[in-house]
C-alpha positions in Angstrom: 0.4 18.3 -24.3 4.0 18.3 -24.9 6.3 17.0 -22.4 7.8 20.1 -21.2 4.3 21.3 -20.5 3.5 18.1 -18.7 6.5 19.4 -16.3 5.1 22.8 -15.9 1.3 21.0 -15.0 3.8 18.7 -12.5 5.2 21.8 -10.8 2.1 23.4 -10.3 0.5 20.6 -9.0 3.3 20.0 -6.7 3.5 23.5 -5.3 0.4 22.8 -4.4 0.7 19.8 -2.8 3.7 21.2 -0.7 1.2 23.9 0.7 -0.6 21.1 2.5 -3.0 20.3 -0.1 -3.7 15.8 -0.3 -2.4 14.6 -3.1 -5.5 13.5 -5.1 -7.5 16.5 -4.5 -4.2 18.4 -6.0 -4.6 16.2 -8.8 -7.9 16.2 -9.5 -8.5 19.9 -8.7 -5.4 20.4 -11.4 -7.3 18.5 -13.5 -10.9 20.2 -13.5 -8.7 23.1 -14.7 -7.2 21.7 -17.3 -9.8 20.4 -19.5 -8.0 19.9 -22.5 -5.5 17.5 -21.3 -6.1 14.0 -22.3 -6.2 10.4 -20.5 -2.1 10.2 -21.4 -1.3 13.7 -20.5 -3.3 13.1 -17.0 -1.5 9.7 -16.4 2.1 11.3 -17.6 1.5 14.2 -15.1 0.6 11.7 -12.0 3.3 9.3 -13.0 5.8 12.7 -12.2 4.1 13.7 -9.3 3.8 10.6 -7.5 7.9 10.0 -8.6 8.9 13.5 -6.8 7.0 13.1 -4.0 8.5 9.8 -3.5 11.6 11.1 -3.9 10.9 14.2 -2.0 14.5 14.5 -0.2 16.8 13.2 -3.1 14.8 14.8 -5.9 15.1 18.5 -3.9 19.1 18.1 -3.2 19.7 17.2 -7.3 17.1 19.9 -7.9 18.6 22.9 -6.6 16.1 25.1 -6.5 12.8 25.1 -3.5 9.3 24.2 -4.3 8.0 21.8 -7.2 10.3 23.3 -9.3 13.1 21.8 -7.7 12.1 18.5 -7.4 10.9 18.8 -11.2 14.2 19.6 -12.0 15.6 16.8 -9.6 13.8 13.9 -11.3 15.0 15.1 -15.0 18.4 15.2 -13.6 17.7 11.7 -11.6 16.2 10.5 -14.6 18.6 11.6 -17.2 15.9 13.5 -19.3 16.7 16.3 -21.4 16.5 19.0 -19.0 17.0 22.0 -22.2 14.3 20.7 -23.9 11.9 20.1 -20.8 12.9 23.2 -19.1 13.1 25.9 -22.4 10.8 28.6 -21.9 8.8 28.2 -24.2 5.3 28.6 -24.4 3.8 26.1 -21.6 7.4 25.4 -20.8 9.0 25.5 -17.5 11.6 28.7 -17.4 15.6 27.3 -18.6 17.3 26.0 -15.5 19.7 28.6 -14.4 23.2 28.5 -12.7 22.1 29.0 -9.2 20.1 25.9 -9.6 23.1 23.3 -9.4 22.6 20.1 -7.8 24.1 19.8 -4.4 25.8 16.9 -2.4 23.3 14.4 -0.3 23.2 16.0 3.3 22.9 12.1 4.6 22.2 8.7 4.2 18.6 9.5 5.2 18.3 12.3 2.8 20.0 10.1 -0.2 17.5 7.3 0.3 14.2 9.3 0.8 13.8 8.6 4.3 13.1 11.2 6.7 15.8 12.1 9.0 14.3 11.3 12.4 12.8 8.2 11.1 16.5 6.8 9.6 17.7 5.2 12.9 14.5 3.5 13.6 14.2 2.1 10.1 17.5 1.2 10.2 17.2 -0.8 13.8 14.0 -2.5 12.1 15.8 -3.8 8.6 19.6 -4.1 9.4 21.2 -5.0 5.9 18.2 -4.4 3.9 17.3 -1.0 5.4 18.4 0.1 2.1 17.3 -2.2 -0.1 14.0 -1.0 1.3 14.5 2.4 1.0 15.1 1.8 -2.9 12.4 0.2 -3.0 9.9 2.6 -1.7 12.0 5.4 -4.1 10.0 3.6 -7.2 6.6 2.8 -8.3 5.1 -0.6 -7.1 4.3 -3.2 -9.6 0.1 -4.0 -9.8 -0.6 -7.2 -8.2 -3.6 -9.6 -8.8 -5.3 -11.8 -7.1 -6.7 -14.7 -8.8 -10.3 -16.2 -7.5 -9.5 -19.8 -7.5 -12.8 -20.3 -6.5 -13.6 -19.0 -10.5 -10.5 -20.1 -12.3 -7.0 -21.4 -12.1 -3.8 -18.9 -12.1 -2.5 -20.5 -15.8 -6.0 -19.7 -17.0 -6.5 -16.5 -15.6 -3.1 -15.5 -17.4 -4.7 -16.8 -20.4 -7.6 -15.1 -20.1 -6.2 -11.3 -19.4 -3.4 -12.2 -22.2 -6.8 -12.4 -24.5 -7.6 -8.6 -23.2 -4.2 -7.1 -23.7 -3.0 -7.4 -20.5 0.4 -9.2 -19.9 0.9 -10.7 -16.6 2.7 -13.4 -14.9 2.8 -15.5 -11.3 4.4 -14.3 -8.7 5.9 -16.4 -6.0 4.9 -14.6 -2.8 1.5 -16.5 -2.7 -0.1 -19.2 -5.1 -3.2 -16.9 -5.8 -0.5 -13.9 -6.6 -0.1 -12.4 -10.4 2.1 -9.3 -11.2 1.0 -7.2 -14.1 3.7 -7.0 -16.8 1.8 -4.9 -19.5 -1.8 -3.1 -19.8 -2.4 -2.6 -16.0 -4.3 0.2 -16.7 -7.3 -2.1 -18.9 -8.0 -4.2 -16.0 -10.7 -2.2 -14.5 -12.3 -2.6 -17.4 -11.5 -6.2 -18.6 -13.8 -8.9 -18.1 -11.9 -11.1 -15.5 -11.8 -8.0 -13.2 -15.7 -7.5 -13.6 -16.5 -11.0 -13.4 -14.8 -11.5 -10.1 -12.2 -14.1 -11.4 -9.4 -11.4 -10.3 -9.3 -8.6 -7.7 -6.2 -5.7 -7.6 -4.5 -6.9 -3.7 -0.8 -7.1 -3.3 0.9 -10.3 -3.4 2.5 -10.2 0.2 -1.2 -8.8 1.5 -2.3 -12.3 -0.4 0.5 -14.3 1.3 -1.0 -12.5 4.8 -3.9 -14.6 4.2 -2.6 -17.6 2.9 -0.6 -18.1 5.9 -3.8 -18.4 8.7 -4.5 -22.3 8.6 -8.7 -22.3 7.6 -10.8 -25.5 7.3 -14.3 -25.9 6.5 -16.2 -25.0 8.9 -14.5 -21.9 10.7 -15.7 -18.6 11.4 -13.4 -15.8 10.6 -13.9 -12.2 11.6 -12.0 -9.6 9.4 -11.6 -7.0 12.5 -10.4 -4.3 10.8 -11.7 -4.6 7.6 -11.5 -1.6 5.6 -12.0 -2.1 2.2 -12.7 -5.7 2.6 -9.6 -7.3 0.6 -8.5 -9.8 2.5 -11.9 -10.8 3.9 -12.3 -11.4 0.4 -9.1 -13.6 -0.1 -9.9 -15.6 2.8 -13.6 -16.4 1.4 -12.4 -17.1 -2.2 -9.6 -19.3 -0.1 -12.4 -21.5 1.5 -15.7 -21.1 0.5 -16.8 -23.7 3.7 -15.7 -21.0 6.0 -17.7 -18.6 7.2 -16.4 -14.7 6.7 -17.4 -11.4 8.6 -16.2 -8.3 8.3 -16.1 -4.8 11.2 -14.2 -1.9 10.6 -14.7 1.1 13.2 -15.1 3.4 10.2 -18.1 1.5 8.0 -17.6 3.8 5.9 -14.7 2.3 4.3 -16.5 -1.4 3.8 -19.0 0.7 1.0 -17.6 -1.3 -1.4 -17.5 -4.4 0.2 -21.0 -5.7 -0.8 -20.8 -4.9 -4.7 -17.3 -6.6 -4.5 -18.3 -9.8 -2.9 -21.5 -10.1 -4.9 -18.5 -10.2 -7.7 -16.6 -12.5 -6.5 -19.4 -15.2 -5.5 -18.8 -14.9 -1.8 -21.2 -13.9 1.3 -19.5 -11.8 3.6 -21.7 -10.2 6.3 -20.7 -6.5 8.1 -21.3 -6.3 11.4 -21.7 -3.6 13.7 -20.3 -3.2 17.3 -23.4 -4.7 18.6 -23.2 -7.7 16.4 -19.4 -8.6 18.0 -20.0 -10.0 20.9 -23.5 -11.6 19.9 -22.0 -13.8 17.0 -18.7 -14.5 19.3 -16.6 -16.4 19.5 -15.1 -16.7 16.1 -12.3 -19.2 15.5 -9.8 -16.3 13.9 -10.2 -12.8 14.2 -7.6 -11.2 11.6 -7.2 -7.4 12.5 -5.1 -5.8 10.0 -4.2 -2.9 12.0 -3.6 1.0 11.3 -0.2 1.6 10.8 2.1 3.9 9.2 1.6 2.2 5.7 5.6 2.1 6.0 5.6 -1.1 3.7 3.0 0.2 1.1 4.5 4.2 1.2 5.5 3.2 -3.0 1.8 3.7 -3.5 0.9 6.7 -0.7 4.2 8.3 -0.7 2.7 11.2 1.0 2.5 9.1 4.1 6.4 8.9 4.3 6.5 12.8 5.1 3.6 13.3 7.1 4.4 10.6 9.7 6.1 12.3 12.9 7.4 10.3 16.2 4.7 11.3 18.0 2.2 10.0 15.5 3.9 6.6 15.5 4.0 6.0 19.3 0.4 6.8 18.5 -0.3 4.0 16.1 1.9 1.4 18.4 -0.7 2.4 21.2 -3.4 2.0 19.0 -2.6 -1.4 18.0 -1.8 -2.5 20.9 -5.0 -1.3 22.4 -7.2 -3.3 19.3 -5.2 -6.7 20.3 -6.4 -6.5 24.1 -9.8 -5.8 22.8 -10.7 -8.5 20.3 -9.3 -11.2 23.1 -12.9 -11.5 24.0 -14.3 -12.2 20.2 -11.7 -15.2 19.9 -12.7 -19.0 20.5 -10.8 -20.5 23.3 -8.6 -22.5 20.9 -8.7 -19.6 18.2 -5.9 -17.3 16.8 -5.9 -13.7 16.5 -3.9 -13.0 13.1 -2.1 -9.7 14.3 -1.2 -8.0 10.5 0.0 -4.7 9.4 1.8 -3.4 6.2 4.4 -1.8 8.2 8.5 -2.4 7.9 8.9 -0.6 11.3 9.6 -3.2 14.2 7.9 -0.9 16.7 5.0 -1.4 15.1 5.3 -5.1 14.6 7.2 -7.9 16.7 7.3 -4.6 19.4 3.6 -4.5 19.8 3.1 -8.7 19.6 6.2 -8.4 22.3 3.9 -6.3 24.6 1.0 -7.9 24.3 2.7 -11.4 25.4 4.1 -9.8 28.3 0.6 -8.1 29.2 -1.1 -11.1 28.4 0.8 -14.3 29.2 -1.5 -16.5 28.9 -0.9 -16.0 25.4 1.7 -17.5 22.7 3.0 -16.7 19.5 3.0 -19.9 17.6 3.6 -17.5 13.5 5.5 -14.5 12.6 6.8 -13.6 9.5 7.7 -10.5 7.8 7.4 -9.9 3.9 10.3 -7.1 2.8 9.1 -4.5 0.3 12.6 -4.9 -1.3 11.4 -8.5 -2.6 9.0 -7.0 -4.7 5.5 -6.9 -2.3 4.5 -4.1 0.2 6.2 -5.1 3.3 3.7 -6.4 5.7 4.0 -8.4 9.0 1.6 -11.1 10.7 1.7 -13.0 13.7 -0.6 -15.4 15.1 -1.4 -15.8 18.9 -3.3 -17.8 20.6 -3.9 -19.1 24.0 -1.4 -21.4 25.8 
């Protein structure tokens, strides 16, 4: 495909997306179409969806014109791309941009920076001076982390070893385990170290989550909320003298989790709701929390639009509501890891804030907060425990 028609693909799959359609069934539908475009023309064509949608707000006001067109025409311009070329009319080409399709001045600060209007003051109140730092941030793609089984291998090897596979990649200081891919991110599904367990794909600051709860042989975690078992997975290959479970309330989403920890070397056992309080107490329970995905929106941008006010005071009740209920699941000296990958203080030192009040015989005794403008997600943790 030529890159103009990669542009008209872009636009089509955007208008659909725009009609409420979820972003990978847009893609994927686009491409069951579309037989005869090839791995690059597929990963060319997501690489500009995922941009505009990111850039939803900006990409629309520079675009001047509604619909994926617009925003099409808003990342050339953004971008600096040869807009005659791209947009030429000819065959597979988008239609030549026409006069009435100007860019226009940024409405506001919100819709300059991506952020949706209602959400600007509380994201501003959450990140003071780096409110738009982090709003930059969450305009581009986010860099492919690794984690490195140490368990398997050091973090100099395992550099060593991808280098030998074509991938390029390098430590990154958020957490000891923690690599960022530099060059050939897309061979590591593929590449022996992935398949042999001696690296899994996790964010460095979702690493850093783990590396800060204090384990010692001998402990039994609990990985509340579990989902695709990540982090239960970083806390085993932390500690193999520690005992790790995993729960989420969907099972569903821990599918995966077997094959991966068969992988990796580590025993992880799921339990049900009926196992909880039959294998309690458990020394830490970590429950990484639903939240907005705020900190991670660089990877799901779609969740930046389709989060309302409502839907967050939602979430905050939510998570408040999973904190009162694993206090039963926690060993009387234990800790209860609170986590999300949120940048939104309502959903973070606001909900540890309200459970201290509702619970006083608790304490916070960790809290830190990881910005997504220091090249991680943004995540928060807390740990609590009893006084």
């Amino acid at each position: 495909m030529t890159p103009a028609a990669r542009v008209q693909a872009a636009i089509e799959i955007l208008d659909d997306i725009l009609s409420g359609a979820p972003v990978e069934k847009a893609l994927t539908g686009w491409a069951r179409r579309s037989r005869f475009a090839g791995s690059k023309d597929r990963a060319a064509i997501r690489d500009h969806v995922f941009d505009a949608i990111r850039n939803r707000r900006s990409f629309a006001a520079l675009g001047g014109a509604p619909g994926g067109r617009g925003l099409m025409i808003g990342l050339a311009r953004a971008q600096g791309l040869a807009i005659d070329m791209l947009f030429s009319g000819d065959r597979h080409a988008p239609a030549p941009v026409g006069e009435d399709e100007a860019p226009r001045a940024f409405a506001s600060e919100a819709e300059r920076l991506d952020i949706p209007d209602w959400l600007w003051p509380e994201f501003t109140l959450s990140l003071g001076d780096e409110a738009e730092a982090a709003a930059q941030a969450l305009k581009s793609r986010a860099q492919v982390h690794l984690r490195v089984n140490l368990q398997r291998t050091t973090r100099a090897e395992a550099i060593t070893q991808l280098a030998q596979e074509g991938i390029s990649a390098q430590a990154h200081p958020a957490c000891d385990t923690a690599l960022e891919v530099t060059e050939g991110a897309r061979r590591i599904a593929q590449s022996h170290a992935y398949k042999n367990g001696t690296v899994e794909l996790q964010d460095a600051a979702s690493q850093a989550v783990v590396a800060s709860i204090p384990l010692k042989p001998g402990l039994r975690v609990l990985d509340y909320c579990a989902g695709g078992g990540g982090k239960a997975l970083a806390i085993a290959a932390r500690d193999p003298q520690v005992e790790v479970f995993a729960h989420d309330a969907n099972p569903g989403r821990m599918r995966d989790l077997p094959a991966r920890a068969e992988r990796a070397g580590a025993k992880i056992p799921i339990l049900s709701n009926g196992q909880l309080a039959k294998l309690a107490p458990f020394d830490v329970v970590l429950t990484d929390v639903p939240c907005s995905g705020s900190g991670s929106w660089r990877r799901a941008p779609a969740g930046k639009w389709s989060l309302t006010q409502d839907a967050l005071r939602g979430l905050t009740v939510t998570q408040g509501q999973i904190l009162r209920d694993v206090i039963p699941l926690v060993a009387e000296k234990g800790i209860l890891a609170y986590a999300t990958c949120s940048v939104l203080a309502a959903e973070n030192q606001a909900v540890v804030d309200a459970f201290l009040q509702a619970c006083p015989d608790w304490t916070s005794i960790f809290d830190k907060a990881w910005p997504v403008s220091h090249g991680t997600d943004g995540f928060f943790c807390a740990h609590l425990t009893r006084k």
